[in-house]
KOLVEX-949839 format. One record per residue (C-alpha): x, y, z; residue number from 1. Coordinates in steps of 0.05 Angstrom, whole numbers. Example, Ala and Ser with C-alpha at 12.3 -4.5 7.8 and 13.67 -1.06 7.14 Angstrom:
BEGIN
<vomi east="246" north="-90" up="156" i="1"/>
<vomi east="273" north="-21" up="143" i="2"/>
This chain:
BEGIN
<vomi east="-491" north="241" up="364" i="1"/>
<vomi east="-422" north="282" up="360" i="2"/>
<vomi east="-373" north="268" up="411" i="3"/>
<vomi east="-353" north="344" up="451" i="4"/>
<vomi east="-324" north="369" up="506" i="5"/>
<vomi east="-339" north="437" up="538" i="6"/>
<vomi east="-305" north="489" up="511" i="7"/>
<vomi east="-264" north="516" up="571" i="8"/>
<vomi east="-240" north="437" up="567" i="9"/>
<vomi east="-230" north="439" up="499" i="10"/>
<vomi east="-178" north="497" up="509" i="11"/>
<vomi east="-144" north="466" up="578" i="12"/>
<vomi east="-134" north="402" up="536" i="13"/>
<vomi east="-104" north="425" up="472" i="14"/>
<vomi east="-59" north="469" up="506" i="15"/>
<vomi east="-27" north="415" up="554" i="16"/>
<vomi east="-26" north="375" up="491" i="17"/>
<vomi east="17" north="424" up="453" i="18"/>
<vomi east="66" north="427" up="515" i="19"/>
<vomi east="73" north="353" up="522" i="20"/>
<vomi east="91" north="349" up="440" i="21"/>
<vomi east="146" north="405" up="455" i="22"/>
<vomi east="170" north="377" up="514" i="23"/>
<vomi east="173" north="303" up="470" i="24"/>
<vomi east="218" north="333" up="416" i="25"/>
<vomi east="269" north="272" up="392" i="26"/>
<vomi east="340" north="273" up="418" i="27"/>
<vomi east="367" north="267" up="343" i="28"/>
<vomi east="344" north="334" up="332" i="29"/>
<vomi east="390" north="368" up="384" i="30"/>
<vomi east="414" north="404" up="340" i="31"/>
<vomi east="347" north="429" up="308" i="32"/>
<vomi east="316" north="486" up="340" i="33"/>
<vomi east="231" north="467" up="348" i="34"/>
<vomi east="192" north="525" up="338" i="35"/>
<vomi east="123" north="501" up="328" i="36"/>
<vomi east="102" north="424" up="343" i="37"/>
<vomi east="25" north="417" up="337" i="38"/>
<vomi east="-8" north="366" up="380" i="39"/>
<vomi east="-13" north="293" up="345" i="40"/>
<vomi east="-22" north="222" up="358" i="41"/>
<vomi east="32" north="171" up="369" i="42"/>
<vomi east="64" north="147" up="309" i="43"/>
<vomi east="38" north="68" up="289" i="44"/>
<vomi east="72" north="28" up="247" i="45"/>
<vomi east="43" north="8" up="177" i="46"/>
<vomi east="88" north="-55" up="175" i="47"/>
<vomi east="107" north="-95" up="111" i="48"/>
<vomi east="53" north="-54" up="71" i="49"/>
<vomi east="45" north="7" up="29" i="50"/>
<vomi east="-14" north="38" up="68" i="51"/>
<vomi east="24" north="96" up="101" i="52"/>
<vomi east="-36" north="134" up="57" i="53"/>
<vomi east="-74" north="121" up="105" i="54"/>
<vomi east="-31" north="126" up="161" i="55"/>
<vomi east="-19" north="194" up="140" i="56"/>
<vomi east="-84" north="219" up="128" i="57"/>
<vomi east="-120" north="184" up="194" i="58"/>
<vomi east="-55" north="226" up="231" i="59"/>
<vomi east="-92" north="289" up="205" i="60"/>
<vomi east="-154" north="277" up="217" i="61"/>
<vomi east="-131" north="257" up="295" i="62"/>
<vomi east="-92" north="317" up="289" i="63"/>
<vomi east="-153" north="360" up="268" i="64"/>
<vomi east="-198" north="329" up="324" i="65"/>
<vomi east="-142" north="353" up="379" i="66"/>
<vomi east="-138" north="424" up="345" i="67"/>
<vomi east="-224" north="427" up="355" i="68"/>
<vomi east="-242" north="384" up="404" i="69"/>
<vomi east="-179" north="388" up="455" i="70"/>
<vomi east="-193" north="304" up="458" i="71"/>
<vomi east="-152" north="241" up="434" i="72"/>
<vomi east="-185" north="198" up="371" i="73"/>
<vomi east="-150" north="149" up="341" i="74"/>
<vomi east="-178" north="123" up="278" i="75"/>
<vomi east="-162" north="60" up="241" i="76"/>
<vomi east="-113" north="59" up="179" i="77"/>
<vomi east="-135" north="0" up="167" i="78"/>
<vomi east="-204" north="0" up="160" i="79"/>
<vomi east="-194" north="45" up="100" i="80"/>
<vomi east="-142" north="0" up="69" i="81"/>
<vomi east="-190" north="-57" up="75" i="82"/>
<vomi east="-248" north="-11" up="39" i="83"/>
<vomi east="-194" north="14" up="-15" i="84"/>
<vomi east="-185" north="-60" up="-33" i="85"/>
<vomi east="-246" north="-86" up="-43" i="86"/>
<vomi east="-259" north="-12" up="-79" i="87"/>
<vomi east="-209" north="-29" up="-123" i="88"/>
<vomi east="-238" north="-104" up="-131" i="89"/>
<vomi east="-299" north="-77" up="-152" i="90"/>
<vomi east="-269" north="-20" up="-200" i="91"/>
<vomi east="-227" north="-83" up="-233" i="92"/>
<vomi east="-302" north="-121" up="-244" i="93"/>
<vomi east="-333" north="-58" up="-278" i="94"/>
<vomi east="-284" north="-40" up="-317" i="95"/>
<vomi east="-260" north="-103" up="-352" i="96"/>
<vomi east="-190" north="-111" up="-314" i="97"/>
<vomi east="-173" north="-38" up="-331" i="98"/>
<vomi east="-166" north="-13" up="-255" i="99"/>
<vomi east="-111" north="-56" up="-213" i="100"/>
<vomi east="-111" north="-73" up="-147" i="101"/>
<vomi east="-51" north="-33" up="-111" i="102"/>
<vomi east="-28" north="-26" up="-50" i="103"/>
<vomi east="-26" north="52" up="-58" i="104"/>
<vomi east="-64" north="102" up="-53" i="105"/>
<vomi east="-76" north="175" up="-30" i="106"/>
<vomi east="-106" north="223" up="14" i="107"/>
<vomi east="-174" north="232" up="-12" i="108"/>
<vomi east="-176" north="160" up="-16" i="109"/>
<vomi east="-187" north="163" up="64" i="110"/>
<vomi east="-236" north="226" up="51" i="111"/>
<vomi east="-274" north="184" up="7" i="112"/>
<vomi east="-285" north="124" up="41" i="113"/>
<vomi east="-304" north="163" up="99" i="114"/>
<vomi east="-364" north="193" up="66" i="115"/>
<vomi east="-378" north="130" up="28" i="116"/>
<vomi east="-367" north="68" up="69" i="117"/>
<vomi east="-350" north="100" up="137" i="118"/>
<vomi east="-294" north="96" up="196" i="119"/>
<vomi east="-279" north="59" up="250" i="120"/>
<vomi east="-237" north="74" up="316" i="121"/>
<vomi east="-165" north="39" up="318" i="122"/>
<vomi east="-191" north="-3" up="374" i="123"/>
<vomi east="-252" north="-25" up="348" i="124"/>
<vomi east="-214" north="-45" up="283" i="125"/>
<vomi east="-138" north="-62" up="278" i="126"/>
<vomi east="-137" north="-94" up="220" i="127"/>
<vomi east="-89" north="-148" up="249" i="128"/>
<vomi east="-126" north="-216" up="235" i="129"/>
<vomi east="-115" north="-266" up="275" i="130"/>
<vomi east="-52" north="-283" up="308" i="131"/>
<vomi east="-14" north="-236" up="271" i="132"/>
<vomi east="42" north="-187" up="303" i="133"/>
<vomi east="58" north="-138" up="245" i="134"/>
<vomi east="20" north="-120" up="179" i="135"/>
<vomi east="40" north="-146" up="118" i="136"/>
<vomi east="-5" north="-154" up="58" i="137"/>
<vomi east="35" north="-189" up="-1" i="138"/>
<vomi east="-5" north="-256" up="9" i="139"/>
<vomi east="-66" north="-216" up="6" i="140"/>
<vomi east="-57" north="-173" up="-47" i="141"/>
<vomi east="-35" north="-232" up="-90" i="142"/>
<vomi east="-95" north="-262" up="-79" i="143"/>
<vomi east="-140" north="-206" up="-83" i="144"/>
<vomi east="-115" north="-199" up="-153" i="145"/>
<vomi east="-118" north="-278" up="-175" i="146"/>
<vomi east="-197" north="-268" up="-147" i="147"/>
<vomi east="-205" north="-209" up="-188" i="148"/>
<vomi east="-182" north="-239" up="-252" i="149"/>
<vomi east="-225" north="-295" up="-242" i="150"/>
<vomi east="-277" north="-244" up="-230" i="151"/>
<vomi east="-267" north="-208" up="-298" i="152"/>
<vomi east="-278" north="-272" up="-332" i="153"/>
<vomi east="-347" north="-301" up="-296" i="154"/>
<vomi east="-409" north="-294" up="-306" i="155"/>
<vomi east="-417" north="-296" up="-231" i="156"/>
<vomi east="-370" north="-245" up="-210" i="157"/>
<vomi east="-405" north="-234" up="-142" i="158"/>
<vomi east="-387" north="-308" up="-129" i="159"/>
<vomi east="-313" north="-279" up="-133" i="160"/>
<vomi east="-326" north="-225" up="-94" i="161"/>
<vomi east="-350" north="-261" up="-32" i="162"/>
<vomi east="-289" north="-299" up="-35" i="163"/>
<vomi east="-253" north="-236" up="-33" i="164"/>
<vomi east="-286" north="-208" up="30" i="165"/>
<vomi east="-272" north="-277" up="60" i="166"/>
<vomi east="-205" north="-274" up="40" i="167"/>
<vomi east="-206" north="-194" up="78" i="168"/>
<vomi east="-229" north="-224" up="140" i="169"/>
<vomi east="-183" north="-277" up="149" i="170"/>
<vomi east="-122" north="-239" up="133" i="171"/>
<vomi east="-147" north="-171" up="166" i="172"/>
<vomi east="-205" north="-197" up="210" i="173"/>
<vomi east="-277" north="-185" up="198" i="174"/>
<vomi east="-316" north="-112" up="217" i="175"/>
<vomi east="-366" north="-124" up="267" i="176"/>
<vomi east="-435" north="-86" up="242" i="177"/>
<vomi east="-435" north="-44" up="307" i="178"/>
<vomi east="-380" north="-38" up="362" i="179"/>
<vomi east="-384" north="9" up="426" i="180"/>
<vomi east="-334" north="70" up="440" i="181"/>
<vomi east="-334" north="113" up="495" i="182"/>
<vomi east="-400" north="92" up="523" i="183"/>
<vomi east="-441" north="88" up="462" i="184"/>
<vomi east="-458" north="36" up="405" i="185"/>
<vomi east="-430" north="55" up="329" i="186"/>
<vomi east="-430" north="33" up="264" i="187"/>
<vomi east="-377" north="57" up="216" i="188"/>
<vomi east="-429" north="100" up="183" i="189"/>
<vomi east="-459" north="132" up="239" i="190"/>
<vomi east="-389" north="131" up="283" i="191"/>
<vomi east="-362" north="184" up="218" i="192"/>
<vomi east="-418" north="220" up="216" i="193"/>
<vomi east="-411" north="227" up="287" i="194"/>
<vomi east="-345" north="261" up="263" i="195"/>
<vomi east="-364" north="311" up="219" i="196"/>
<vomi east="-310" north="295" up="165" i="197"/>
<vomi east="-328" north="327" up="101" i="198"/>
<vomi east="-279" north="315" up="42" i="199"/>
<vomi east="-307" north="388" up="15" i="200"/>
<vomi east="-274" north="422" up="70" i="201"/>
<vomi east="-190" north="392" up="56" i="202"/>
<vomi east="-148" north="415" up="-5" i="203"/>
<vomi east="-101" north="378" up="-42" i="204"/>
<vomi east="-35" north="419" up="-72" i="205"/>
<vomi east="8" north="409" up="-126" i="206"/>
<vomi east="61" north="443" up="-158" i="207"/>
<vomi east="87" north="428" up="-219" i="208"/>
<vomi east="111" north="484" up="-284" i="209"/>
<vomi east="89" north="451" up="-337" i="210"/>
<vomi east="8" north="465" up="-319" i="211"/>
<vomi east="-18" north="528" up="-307" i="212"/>
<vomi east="-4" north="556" up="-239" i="213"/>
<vomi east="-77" north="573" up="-195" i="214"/>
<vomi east="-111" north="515" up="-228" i="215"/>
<vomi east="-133" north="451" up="-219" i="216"/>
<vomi east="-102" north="388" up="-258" i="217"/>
<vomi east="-108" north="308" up="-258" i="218"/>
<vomi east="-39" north="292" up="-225" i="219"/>
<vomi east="-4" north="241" up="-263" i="220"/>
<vomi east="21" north="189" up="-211" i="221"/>
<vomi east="-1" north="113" up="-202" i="222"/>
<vomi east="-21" north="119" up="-130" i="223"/>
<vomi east="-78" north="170" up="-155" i="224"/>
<vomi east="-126" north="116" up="-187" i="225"/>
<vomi east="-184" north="151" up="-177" i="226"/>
<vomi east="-163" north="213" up="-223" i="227"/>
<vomi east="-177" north="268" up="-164" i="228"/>
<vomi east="-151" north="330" up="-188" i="229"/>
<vomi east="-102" north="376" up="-146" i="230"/>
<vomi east="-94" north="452" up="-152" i="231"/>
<vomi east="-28" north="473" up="-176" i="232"/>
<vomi east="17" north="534" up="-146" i="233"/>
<vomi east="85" north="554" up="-153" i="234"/>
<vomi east="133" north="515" up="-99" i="235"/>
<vomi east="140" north="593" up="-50" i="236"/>
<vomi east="60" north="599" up="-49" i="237"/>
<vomi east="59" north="527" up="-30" i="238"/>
<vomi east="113" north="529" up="20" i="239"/>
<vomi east="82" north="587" up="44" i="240"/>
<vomi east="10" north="557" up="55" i="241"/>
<vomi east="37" north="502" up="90" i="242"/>
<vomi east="85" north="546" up="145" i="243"/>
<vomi east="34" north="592" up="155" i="244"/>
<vomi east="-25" north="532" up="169" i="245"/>
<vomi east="28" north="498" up="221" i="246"/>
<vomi east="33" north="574" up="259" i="247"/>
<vomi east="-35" north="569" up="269" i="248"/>
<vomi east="-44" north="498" up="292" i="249"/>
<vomi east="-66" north="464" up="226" i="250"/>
<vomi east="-25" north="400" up="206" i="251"/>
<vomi east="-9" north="374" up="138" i="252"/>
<vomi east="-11" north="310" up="103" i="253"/>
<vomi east="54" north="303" up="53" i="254"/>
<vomi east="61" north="262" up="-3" i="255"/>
<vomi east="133" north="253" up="-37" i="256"/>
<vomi east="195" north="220" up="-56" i="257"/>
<vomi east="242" north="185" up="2" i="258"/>
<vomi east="289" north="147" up="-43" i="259"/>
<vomi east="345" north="199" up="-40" i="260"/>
<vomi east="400" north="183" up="-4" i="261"/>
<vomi east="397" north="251" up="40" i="262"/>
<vomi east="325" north="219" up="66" i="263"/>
<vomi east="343" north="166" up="123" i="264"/>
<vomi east="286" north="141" up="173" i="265"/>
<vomi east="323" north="117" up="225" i="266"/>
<vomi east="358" north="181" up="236" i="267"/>
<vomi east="298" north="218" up="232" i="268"/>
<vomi east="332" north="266" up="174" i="269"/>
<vomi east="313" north="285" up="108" i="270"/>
<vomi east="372" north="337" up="74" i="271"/>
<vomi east="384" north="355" up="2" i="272"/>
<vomi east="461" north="354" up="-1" i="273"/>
<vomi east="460" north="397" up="-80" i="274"/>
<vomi east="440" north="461" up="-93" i="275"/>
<vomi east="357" north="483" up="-92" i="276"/>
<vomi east="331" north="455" up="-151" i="277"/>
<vomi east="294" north="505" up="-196" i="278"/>
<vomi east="214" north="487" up="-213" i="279"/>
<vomi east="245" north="471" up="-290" i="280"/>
<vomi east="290" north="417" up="-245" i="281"/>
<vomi east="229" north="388" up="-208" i="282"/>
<vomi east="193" north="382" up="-262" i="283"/>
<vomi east="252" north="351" up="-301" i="284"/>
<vomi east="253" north="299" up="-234" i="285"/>
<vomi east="185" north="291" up="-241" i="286"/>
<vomi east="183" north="271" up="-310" i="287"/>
<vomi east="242" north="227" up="-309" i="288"/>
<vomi east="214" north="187" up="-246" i="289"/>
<vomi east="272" north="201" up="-204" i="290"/>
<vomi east="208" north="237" up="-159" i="291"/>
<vomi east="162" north="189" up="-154" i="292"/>
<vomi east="105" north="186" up="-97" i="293"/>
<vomi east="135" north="135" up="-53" i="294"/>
<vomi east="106" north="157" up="14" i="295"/>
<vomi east="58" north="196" up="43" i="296"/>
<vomi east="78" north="226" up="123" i="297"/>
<vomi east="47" north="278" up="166" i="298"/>
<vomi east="70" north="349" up="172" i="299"/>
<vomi east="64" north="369" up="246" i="300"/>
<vomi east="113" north="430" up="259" i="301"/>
<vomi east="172" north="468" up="243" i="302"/>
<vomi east="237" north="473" up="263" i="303"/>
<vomi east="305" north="508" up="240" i="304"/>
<vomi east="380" north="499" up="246" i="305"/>
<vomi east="440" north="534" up="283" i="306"/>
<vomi east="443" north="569" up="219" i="307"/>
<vomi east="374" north="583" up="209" i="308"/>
<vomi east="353" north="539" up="158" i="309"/>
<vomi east="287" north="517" up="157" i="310"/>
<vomi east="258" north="457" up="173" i="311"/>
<vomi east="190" north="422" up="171" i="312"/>
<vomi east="176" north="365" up="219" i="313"/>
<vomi east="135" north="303" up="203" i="314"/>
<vomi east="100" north="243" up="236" i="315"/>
<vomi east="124" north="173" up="198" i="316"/>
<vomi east="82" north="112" up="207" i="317"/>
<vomi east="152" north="64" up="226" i="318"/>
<vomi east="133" north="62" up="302" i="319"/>
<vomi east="179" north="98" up="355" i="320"/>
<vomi east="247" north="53" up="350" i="321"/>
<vomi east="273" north="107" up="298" i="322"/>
<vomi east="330" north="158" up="330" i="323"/>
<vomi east="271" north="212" up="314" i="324"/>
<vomi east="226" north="166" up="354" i="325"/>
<vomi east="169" north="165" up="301" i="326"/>
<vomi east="188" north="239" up="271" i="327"/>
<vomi east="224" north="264" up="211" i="328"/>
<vomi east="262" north="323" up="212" i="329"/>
<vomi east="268" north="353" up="130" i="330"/>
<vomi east="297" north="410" up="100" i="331"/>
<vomi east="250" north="453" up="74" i="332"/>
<vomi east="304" north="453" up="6" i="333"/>
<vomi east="289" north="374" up="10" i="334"/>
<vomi east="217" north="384" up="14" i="335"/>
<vomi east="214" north="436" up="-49" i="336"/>
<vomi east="261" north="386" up="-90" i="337"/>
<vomi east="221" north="313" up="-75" i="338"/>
<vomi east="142" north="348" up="-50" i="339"/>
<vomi east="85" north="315" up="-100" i="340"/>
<vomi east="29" north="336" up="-58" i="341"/>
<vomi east="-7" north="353" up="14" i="342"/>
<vomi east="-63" north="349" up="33" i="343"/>
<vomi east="-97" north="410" up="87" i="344"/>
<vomi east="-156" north="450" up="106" i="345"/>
<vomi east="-184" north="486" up="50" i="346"/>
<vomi east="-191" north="547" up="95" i="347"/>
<vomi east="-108" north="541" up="101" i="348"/>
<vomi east="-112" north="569" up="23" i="349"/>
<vomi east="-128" north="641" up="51" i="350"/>
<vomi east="-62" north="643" up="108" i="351"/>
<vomi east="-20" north="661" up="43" i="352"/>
<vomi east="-55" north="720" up="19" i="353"/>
């Protein structure tokens, strides 16, 4: 059954919500002016891993549930990283080796795994283990992959995969076949259909000069193993689509490059010291690999300057102890130089016209 509120509720609650995220705005960004903050979730922390895909994209969907329902949801990150591995395990079994087993991945990833395999709610599924403080999967993932080779080579591979789901529980803890939230008893099937996610309705956005502008294309990057395709527009229409969904309360899920040295987390700041670069110059960074997909945040407002440059601001998944306390602050000139992708509503397509 879907969880709801009454409408007149639904309205009271999303607009305290947006007042409390204004009146939390981080002290590093004094000097920032917050124009729009839409309501979110605390920030988590995705620890010694690489999942902040699906940090990112569970923000969203939190996000999305606050915009429509007016209520709190927090889902778990790392229920979907447990179902991308063993995913992945399985893709490495039918295909002979040819799919790895990462510890990337992207948006639709989380979409997918919804519709396949299910969610869970963060506290029915932290993905922890047991006795452990902080995530951190490079044990794992080693010997996810040792398990997989073996795998590829027997004529029992299910005997290999077992191992690998024992392996999952120990290091992540096992996923109880039903758990109770707010008063009634789930399963991760029936707790996201209970949700109403439906991959068909979210968007993913490229923009890249090389492939034809209003059309869709295979982006090239490792993270995107499954070979989902992306719809290309030029950098304004996309930076357009993406202000005008935060005016109207719709959040974003970002995917791009942090390795430049005007990007620092702990100050909460992301600013692109050179000149704009041209789409020719992104797509020159692009096919050099100095832009690379490195991280994946959430988009949750905007912001400008004492000069009125424009800023967008984004949830990280590094906990609170940052001087942003969990936020981002980054030039909108650093997000059309180092932006791969988002991810939004497909409905956010039509705010540009």
């Amino acid at each position: 059954m879907p969880l709801s509120r009454p409408r007149t509720l639904l309205l009271l609650c999303f607009g305290l919500m947006l007042c409390l995220c204004q009146s939390l705005a981080p002290t590093c960004a004094q000097s920032l002016t917050v124009d729009v903050l839409c309501p979110h979730t605390p920030p988590l922390h995705q620890g010694r891993t690489s999942a902040c895909w699906a940090f990112a994209t569970a923000s969203l969907l939190e996000s999305e549930w606050l915009r429509t329902h007016g209520d709190t949801l927090r889902l778990s990150p790392m229920y979907a990283v447990r179902q991308k591995y063993l995913a992945q395990f399985d893709a490495c079994c039918r295909t002979r080796g040819a799919v790895e087993i990462t510890d990337g991945s992207l948006g639709h990833t989380f979409l997918r795994i919804a519709s396949r395999r299910g969610l869970m709610p963060l506290e029915a599924y932290d993905g922890l283990g047991k006795d452990k403080r902080e995530h951190d999967h490079a044990y794992l993932l080693q010997e996810l992959r040792r398990l997989a080779r073996k795998a590829v080579g027997s004529r029992r591979p299910q005997r290999y995969r077992r191992k690998a789901v024992a392996l999952l529980d120990r290091e992540m803890g096992p996923v109880a076949r039903t758990f109770r939230y707010k008063g009634q008893t789930f399963t991760p099937r029936s707790f996201a259909d209970s949700l109403r996610i439906d991959a068909a309705d979210y968007v993913e956005l490229t923009s890249f000069v090389r492939h034809p502008y209003e059309a869709s294309l295979v982006l090239d990057v490792p993270d995107n193993w499954e070979r989902a395709s992306y719809y290309n527009l030029p950098m304004d229409t996309l930076v357009r689509v993406v202000c005008h969904a935060l005016r109207r309360g719709y959040t974003v899920a970002w995917d791009g490059d942090v390795s430049e040295e005007g990007y620092d987390a702990e100050a909460g700041r992301a600013e692109w010291p050179d000149a704009p670069l041209t789409e020719d110059e992104r797509q020159a960074h692009f096919d050099s690999h100095r832009t690379t997909d490195d991280h994946m945040m959430h988009i949750v407002g905007l912001a400008h300057d004492d000069k009125g440059r424009p800023y967008f601001i984004l949830k990280n998944s590094y906990g609170t102890s940052s001087e942003g306390q969990g936020l981002v602050y980054m030039s909108q000139t650093y997000f059309r130089a180092k932006t791969v992708s988002v991810m939004l509503r497909r409905e956010c397509l039509d705010f540009a016209q």
